[in-house]
C-alpha positions in Angstrom: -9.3 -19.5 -15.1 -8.3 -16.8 -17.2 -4.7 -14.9 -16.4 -6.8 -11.3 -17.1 -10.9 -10.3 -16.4 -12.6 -11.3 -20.0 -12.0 -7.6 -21.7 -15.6 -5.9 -23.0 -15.6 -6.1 -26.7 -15.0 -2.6 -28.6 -17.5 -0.4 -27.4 -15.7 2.7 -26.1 -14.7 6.2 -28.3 -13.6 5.5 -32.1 -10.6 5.0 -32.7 -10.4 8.4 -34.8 -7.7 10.1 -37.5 -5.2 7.7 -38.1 -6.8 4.4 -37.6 -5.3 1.2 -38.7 -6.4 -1.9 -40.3 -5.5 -5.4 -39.7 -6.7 -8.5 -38.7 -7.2 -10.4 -36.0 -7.7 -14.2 -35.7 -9.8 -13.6 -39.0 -11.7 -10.9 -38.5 -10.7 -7.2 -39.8 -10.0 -4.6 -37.0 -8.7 -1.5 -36.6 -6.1 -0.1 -34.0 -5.3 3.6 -33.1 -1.5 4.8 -33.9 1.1 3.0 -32.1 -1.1 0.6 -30.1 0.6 -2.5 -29.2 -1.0 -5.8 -30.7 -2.2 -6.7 -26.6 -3.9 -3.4 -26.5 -5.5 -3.5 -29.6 -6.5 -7.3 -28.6 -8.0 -6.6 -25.7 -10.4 -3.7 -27.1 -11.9 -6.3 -29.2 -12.6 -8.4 -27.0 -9.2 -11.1 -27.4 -8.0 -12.5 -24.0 -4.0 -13.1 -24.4 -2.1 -14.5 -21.7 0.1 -11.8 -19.9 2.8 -12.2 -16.9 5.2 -9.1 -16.9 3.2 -6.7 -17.9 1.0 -4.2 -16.1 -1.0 -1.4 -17.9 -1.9 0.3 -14.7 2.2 1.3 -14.1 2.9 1.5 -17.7 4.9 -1.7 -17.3 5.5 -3.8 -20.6 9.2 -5.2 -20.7 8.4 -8.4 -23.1 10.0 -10.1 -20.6 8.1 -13.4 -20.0 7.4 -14.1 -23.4 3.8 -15.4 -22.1 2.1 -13.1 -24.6 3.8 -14.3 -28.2 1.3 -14.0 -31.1 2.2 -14.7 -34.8 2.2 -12.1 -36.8 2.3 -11.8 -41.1 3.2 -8.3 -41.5 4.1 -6.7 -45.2 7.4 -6.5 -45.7 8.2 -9.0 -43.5 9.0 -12.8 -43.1 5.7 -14.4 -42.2 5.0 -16.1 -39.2 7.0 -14.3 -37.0 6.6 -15.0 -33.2 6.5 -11.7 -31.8 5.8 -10.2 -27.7 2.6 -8.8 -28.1 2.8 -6.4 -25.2 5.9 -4.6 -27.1 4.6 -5.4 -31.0 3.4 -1.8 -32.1 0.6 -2.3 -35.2 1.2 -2.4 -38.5 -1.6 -1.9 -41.1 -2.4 -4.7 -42.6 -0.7 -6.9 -40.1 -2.7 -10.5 -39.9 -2.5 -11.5 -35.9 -3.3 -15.4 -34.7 -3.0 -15.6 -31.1 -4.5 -19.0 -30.6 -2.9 -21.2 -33.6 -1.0 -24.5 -32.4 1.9 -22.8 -33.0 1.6 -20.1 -30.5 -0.7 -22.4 -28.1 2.7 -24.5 -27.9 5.4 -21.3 -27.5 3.2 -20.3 -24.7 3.4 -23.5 -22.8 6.7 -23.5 -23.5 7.6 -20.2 -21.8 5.6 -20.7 -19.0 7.4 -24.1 -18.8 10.7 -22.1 -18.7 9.3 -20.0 -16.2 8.4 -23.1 -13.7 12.2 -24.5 -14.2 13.5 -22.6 -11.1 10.0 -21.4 -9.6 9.2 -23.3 -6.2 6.7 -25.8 -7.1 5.2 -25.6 -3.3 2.3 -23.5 -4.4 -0.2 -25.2 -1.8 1.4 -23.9 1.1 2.4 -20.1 -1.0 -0.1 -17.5 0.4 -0.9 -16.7 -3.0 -2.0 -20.0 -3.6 -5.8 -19.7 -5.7 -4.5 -16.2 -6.6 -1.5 -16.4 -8.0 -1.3 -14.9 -11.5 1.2 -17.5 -12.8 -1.3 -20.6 -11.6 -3.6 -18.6 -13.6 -1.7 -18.1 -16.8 -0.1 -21.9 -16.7 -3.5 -23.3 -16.8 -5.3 -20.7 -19.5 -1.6 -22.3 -21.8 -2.5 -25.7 -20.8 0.4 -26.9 -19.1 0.0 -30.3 -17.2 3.4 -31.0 -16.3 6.6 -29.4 -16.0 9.6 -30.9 -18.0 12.4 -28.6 -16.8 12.3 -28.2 -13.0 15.5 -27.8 -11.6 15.5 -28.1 -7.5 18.7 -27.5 -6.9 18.7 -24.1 -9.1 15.2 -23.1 -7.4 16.1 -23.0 -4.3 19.6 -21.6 -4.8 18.3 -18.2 -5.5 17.2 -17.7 -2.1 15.1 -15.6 0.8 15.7 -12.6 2.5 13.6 -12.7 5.4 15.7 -9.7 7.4 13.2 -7.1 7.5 10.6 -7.0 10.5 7.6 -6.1 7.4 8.8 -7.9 4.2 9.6 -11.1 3.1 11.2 -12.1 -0.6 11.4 -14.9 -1.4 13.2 -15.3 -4.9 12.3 -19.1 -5.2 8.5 -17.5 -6.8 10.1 -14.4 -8.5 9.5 -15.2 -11.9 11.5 -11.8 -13.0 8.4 -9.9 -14.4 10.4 -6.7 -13.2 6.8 -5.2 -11.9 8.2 -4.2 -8.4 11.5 -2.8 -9.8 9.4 -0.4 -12.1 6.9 0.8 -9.0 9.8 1.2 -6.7 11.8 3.2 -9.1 9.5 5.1 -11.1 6.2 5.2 -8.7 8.1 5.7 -5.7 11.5 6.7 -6.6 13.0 4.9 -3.8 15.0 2.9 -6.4 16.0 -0.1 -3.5 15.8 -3.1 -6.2 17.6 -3.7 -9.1 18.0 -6.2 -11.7 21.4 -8.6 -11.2 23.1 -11.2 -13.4 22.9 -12.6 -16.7 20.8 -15.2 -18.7 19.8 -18.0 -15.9 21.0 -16.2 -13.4 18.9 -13.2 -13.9 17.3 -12.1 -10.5 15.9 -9.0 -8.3 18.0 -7.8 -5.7 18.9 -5.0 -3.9 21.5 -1.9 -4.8 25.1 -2.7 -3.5 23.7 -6.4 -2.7 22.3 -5.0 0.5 19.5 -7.2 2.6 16.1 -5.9 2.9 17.1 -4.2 6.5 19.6 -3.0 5.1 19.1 -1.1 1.8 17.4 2.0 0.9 13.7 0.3 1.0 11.2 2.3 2.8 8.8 -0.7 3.5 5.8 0.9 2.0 4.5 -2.5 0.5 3.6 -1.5 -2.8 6.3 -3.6 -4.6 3.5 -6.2 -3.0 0.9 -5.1 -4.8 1.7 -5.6 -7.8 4.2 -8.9 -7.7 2.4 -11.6 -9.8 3.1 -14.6 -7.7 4.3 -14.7 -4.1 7.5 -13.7 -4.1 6.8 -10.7 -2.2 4.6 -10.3 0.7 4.3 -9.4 4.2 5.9 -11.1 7.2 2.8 -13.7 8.4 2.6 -13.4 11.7 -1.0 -14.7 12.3 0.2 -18.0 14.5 1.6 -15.0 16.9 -1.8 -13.8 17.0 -3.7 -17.1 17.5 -1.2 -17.8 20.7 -2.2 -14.6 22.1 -6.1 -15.2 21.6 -5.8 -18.6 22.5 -4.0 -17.6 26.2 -6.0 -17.4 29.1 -3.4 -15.2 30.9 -3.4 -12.7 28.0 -5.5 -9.9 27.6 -5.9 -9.0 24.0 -6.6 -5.8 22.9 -7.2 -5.6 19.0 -7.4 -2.3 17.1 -8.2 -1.6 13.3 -7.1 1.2 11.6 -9.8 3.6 9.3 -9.0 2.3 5.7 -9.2 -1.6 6.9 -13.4 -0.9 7.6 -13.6 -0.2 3.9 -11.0 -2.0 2.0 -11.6 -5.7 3.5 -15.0 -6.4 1.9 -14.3 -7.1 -1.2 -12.1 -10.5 0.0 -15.7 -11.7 0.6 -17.6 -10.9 -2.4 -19.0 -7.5 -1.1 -18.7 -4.3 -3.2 -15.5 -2.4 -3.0 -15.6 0.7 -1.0 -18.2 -1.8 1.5 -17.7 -0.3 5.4 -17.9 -3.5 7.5 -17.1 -2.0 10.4 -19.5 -3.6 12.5 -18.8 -7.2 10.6 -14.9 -6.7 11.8 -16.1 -6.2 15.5 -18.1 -9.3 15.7 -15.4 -11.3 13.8 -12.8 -10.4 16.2 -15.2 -11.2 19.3 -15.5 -14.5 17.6 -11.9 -15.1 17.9 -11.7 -14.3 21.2 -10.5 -11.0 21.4 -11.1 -9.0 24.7 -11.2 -5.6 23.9 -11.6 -4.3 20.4 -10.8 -1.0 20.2 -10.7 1.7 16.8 -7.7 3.2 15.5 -9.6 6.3 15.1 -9.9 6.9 18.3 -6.1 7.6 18.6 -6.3 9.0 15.2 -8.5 12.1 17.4 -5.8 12.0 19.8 -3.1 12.4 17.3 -5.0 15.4 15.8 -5.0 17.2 18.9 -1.0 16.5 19.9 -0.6 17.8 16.2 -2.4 20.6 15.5 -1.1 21.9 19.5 2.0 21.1 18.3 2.1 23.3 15.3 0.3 25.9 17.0 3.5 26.4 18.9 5.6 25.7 15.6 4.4 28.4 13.8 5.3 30.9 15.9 9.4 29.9 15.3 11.6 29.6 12.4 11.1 26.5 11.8 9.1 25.4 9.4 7.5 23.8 7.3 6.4 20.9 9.9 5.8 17.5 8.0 3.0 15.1 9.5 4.3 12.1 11.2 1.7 9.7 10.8 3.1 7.0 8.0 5.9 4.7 9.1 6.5 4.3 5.1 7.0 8.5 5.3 9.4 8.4 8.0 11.6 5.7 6.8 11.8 7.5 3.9 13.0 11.0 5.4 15.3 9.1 7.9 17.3 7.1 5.1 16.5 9.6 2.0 16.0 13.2 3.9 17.7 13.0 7.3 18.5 16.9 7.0 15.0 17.0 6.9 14.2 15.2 10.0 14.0 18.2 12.7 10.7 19.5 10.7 9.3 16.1 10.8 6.4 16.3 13.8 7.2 14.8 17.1 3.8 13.3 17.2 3.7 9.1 17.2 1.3 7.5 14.7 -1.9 6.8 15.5 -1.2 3.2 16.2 1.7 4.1 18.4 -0.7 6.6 20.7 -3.3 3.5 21.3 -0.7 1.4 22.1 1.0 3.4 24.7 -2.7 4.4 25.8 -3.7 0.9 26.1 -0.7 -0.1 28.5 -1.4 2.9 30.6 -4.6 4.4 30.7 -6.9 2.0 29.5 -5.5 -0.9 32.6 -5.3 1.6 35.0 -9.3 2.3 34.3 -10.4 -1.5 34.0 -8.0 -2.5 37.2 -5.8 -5.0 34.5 -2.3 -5.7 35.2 -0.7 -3.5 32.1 1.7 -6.9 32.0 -1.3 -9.1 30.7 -2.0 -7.0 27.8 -0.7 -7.7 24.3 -1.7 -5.1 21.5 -2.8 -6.5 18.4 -3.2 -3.6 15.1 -4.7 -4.5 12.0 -3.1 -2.1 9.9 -3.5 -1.8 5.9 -0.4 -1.3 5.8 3.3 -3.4 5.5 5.7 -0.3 7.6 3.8 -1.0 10.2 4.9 -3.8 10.8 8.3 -2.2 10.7 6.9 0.6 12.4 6.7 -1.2 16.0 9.7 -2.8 16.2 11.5 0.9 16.2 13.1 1.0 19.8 11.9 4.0 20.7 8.8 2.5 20.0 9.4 0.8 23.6 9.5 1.8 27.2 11.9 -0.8 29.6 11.7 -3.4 26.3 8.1 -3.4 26.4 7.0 -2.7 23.1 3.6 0.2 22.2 2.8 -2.2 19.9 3.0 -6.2 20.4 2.2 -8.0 16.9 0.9 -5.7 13.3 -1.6 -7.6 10.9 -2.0 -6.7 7.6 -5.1 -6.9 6.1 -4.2 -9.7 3.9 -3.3 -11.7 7.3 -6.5 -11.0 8.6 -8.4 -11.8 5.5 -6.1 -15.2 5.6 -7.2 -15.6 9.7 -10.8 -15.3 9.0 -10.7 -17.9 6.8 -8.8 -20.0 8.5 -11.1 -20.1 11.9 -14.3 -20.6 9.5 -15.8 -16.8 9.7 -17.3 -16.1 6.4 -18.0 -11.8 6.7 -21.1 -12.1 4.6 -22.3 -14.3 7.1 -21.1 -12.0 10.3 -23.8 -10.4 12.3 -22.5 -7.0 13.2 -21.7 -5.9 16.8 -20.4 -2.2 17.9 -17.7 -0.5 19.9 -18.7 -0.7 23.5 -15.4 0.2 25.4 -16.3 3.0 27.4 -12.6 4.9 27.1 -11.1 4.3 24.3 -13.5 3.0 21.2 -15.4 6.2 20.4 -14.4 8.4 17.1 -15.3 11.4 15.6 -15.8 11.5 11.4 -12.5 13.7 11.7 -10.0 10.6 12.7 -12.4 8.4 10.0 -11.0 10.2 7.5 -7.3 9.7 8.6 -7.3 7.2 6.1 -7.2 8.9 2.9 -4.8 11.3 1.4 -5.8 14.7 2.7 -7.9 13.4 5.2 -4.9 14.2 8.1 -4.7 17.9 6.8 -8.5 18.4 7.1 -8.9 16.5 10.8 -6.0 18.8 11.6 -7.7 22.1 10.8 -10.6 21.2 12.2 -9.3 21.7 15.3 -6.8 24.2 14.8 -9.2 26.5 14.1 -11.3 25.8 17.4 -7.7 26.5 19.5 -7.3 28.9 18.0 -10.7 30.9 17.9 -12.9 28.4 20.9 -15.4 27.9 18.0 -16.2 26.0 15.0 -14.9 25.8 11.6 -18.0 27.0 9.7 -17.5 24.7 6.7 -16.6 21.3 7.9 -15.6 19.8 4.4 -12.7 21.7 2.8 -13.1 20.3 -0.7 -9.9 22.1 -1.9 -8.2 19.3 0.3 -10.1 16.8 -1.4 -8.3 16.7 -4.7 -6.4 13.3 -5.6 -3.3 15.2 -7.7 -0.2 13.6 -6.1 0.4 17.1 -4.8 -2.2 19.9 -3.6 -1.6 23.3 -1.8 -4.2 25.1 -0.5 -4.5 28.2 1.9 -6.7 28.0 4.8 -8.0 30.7 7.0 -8.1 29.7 10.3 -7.8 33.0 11.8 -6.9 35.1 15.2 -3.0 35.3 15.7 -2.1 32.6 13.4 -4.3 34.2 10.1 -3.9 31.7 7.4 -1.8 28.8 7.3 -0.5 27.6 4.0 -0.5 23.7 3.7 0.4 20.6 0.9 -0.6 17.4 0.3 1.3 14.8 -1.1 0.5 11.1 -1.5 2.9 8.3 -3.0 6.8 8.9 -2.4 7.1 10.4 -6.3 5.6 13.8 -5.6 7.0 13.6 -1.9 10.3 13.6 -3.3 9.6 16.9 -5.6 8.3 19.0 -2.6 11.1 17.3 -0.5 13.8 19.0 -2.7 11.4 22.2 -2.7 11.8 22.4 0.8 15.3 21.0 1.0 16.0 24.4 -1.6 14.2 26.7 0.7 11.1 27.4 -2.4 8.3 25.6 -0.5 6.3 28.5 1.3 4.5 25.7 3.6 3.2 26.0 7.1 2.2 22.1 7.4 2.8 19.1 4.6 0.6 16.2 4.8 2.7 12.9 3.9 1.4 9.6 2.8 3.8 7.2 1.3 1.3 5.2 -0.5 -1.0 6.8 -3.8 -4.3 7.4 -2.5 -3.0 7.0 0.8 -4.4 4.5 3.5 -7.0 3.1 1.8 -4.3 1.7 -0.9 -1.2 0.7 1.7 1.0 -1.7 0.9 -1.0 -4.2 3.1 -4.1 -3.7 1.6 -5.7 -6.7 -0.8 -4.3 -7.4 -4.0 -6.0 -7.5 -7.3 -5.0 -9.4 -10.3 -3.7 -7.7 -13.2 -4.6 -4.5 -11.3 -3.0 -1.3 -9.3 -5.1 0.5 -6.4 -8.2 0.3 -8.4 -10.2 0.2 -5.5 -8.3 3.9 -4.1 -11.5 6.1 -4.8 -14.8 3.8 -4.0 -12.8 3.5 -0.3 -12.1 7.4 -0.3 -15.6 7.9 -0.7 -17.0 5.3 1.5 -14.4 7.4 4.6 -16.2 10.7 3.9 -19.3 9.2 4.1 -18.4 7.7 7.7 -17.6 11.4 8.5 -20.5 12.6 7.4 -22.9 10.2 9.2 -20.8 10.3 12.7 -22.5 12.9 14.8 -19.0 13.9 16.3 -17.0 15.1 13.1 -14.1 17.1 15.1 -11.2 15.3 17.5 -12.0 18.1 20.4 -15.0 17.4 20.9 -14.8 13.3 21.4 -16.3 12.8 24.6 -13.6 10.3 25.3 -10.7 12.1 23.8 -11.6 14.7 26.5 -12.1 12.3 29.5 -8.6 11.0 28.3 -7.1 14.8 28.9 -9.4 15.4 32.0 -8.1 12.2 33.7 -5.0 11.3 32.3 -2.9 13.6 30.1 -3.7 17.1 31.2 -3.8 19.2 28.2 -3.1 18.4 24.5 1.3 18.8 24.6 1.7 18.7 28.2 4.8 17.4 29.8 3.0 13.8 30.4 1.4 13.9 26.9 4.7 14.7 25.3 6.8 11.7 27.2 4.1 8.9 26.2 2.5 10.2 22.7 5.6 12.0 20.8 9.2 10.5 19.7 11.8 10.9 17.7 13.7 10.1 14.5 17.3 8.8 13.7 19.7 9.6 10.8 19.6 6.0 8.8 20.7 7.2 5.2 21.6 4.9 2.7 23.7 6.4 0.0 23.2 5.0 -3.4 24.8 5.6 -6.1 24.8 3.8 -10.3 28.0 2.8 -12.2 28.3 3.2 -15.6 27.6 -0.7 -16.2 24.6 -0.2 -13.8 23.0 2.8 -15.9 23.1 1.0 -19.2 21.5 -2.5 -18.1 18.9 0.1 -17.2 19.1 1.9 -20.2 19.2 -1.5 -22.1 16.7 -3.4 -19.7 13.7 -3.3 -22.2 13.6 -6.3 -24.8 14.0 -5.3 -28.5 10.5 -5.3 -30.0 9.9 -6.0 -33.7 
């Protein structure tokens, strides 16, 4: 196996004004102005073995060492070993990245790298895709020389957080989730400690996972290398409650898992296996599978009542409460912002509460049997339903949160290929139907649009007359856009944001009192949904999956003959017979909540701002 997908040969735009000669294994090249040996390599076609560095976050620290070449460069002593991910080109530079001499300094490193790495990769859920089982056979190495138990498992695992798990046994230092949590998401929770061997992520101030500043929104998982970051399994939990015969298990799967779970079969990315999901769950064993959507359409209609009422006070703007990743951030980055947070519970918080209330009291089931099961794409919710307001008499909305890299890893284990799955179809008769509007839930923009959709019918008792509102469509980190929805309210002025970087910026905006906003969609994660923390990984590779699942979610909404949350035939049966009206006093008490003040106060010493300054490896 090869540590990167075989690169296409130079076939893209010429390299233009400036080029540069050299050559490369023995055969003359040319690279643009200050390429990097690695990029230039991989344009032409030349595989070399990477660990620390990702291209897609504009990650290249030179730390591992995995990528040495040797170099003859004018001017210079030749044969120089030099990081190829950090090695600008020189014209005419002569590059070997294959002689015996680098073959063996590449071992050698990812030797080094194995000396304090836990050597239990058969049981590590990265095991068969793990990037450094990749790189340590495409080097050759057959043994390992330097393995030093005691050291390994000295560096130890902070399992305190309900979503996350690191384990610092696998970390292998590569510095990828320090750089995406402080310069992708600006929540700046890890940080590199020590010296030499003792060199290690951690967390600001030594705080535990719990503890600390992080925000749980999983992308630090995405992009780790090896499996030293992942999600709290929690599948045995889940195979109890199938496997129960007192138990009534209810499973529900959010919007974005339908299209972002093919893929870990062999099918195209962006496939919607809805219907495989269904019949793989009824395979387990589950009960009642129900669809996320559905309480997306519900959330839509607490919302958009909700900020009907909003807009006629002072305060404003009110931020959409959907993403668990979102509101940890505002509670421990923004709590001065939490009063224009909406009161409104996730989607996965409204069908659990729904599915211990309404849904037993229609199918005559003792609400105590039941035990909700989410399959969530995402890593906060995990954190998400352990919140004790999440609860009622310490029974909990939500009993046990999936990712869908667990359920991939169930599948698997009970023998259900998805290729092979014959679909099956919703056919709970109160709470599995969806409109195209709570499909959409799942990418970045997709809340806002829902939400007007049926703003503009309380408001006016009619229709939006264009149902796609393209200027909500964009994928900028941050969008504004004006929307007429008309009668009293006139137009209501909304943003977008998706990953925690541009959230910040319009967070200070508002925090300064220059954000003229009526309503500010939130999504933690770039791309939103469809890219959560929980979704699947790819190798060498960040979200590059984001827009084949966006597009696959609009189609959904375009095919579903229902395409607003009022008009849901079971969304209204669930007013009619249960709730009342959308904000009533019984709606309010089971679908809304509220937030805490949890801020973490971080602060960087001098020392602590030059290691950061100083982090980088000198390059030649």
């Amino acid at each position: 196996m090869s540590p990167t997908p075989t690169p296409p040969a130079e076939t893209a735009a010429p390299v233009g004004a400036g080029a540069i000669g050299l050559t490369l294994d023995g055969r003359a090249v040319t690279a643009r102005p200050e390429e990097t040996i690695l990029a230039c390599a991989r344009r032409h076609g030349v595989i070399i073995p990477t660990l620390c560095e990702m291209n897609d976050i504009d990650h290249a620290p030179g730390t591992c060492r995995v990528c040495v070449v040797e170099i003859d460069s004018p001017g210079h002593e030749p044969g120089q070993l030099v990081a190829s991910c950090a090695t600008p080109v020189r014209a005419g530079m002569s590059v070997r990245t294959r002689s015996r001499r680098v073959r063996d300094a590449q071992r050698l490193q990812v030797e080094l790298l194995l000396a304090d790495h836990n050597q239990d990769c058969a049981t590590c859920v990265r095991h068969g895709n793990c990037e450094l089982q990749d790189v340590a056979q495409h080097v050759g190495v057959t043994g390992n020389r330097f393995f030093d138990r005691a050291r390994t498992f000295g560096r130890g695992i902070d399992d305190t957080s309900p979503a996350m798990i690191r384990d610092m046994t696998k970390c292998i230092r590569c510095q990828r989730c320090v750089t995406v949590c402080r310069d992708g998401q600006t929540v700046d929770a890890l940080v590199v400690t020590g010296t030499g061997q003792d060199t290690a992520i951690g967390l600001h101030h030594g705080l535990s996972q719990r503890e600390s500043s992080c925000v749980a929104c999983g992308q630090c998982v995405l992009v780790c290398p090896t499996g030293a970051l992942g999600e709290r399994d929690e599948t045995e939990r889940v195979l109890d409650y199938l496997f129960d015969p007192e138990i009534v298990t209810v499973v529900q799967f959010a919007p974005a898992v339908r299209v972002g779970f093919g893929e870990e079969f062999g099918l195209p990315p962006g496939t919607n296996v809805e219907g495989q999901i269904i019949g793989a769950l009824r395979r387990l064993g589950a009960d009642i599978v129900l669809d996320t959507n559905f309480a997306a359409d519900l959330v839509v209609m607490e919302e958009s009542a909700e900020l009907l009422r909003r807009l006629g006070g002072q305060r404003r703007p009110t931020f959409t409460s959907c993403c668990p990743a979102w509101i940890n951030f505002a509670e421990r980055h923004y709590p001065d912002l939490l009063p224009l947070l909406s009161s409104t519970k996730s989607p996965q918080q409204c069908l659990g509460v729904i599915a211990k209330t309404y849904l037993p009291e229609r199918m005559g089931i003792d609400p105590a049997r039941i035990r909700v099961i989410s399959i969530m794409p995402c890593t906060a919710k995990k954190d998400e339903r352990t919140r004790p307001q999440l609860s009622a008499d310490g029974v909990a909305e939500i009993d046990v949160v999936l990712t869908t890299r667990e359920f991939a890893r169930l599948l698997r284990r009970q023998g259900i290929d998805l290729r092979q799955q014959a679909p099956s179809s919703f056919d709970n008769p109160y709470m599995s139907a969806y409109s195209g509007a709570g499909a959409i839930f799942g990418t970045t923009g997709g809340v806002m649009e829902a939400a007007v959709r049926t703003m503009f019918h309380l408001v006016n008792g009619g229709e939006l007359p264009q149902i796609e509102l393209d200027q909500l469509r964009g994928f900028d980190g941050a969008r504004i856009a004006t929307i007429p929805v008309g009668g009293a309210v006139g137009t209501v002025k909304v943003a977008m944001c998706h990953g925690l970087r541009p959230t910040r910026a319009i967070c200070e905006a508002v925090r300064a009192g220059t954000a003229d906003f009526d309503f500010i969609e939130i999504m933690a994660c770039p791309g939103g949904c469809v890219d959560g923390g929980g979704t699947l990984r790819s190798k060498k590779a960040y979200l590059p999956y984001a827009l084949k699942r966006r597009e696959t979610l609009f189609a959904i909404d375009r095919a579903t003959p229902v395409r607003q949350s009022h008009n849901n035939p079971q969304i209204q049966a669930l007013y009619r017979d249960f709730l009342g009206t959308p904000y009533s006093e019984k709606a309010h008490g089971l679908l809304h909540t509220y937030y805490t003040d949890r801020a973490v106060e971080m602060s960087l010493t001098v020392k602590q701002v030059w290691q950061d300054i100083t982090m980088s490896t000198m390059v030649y």
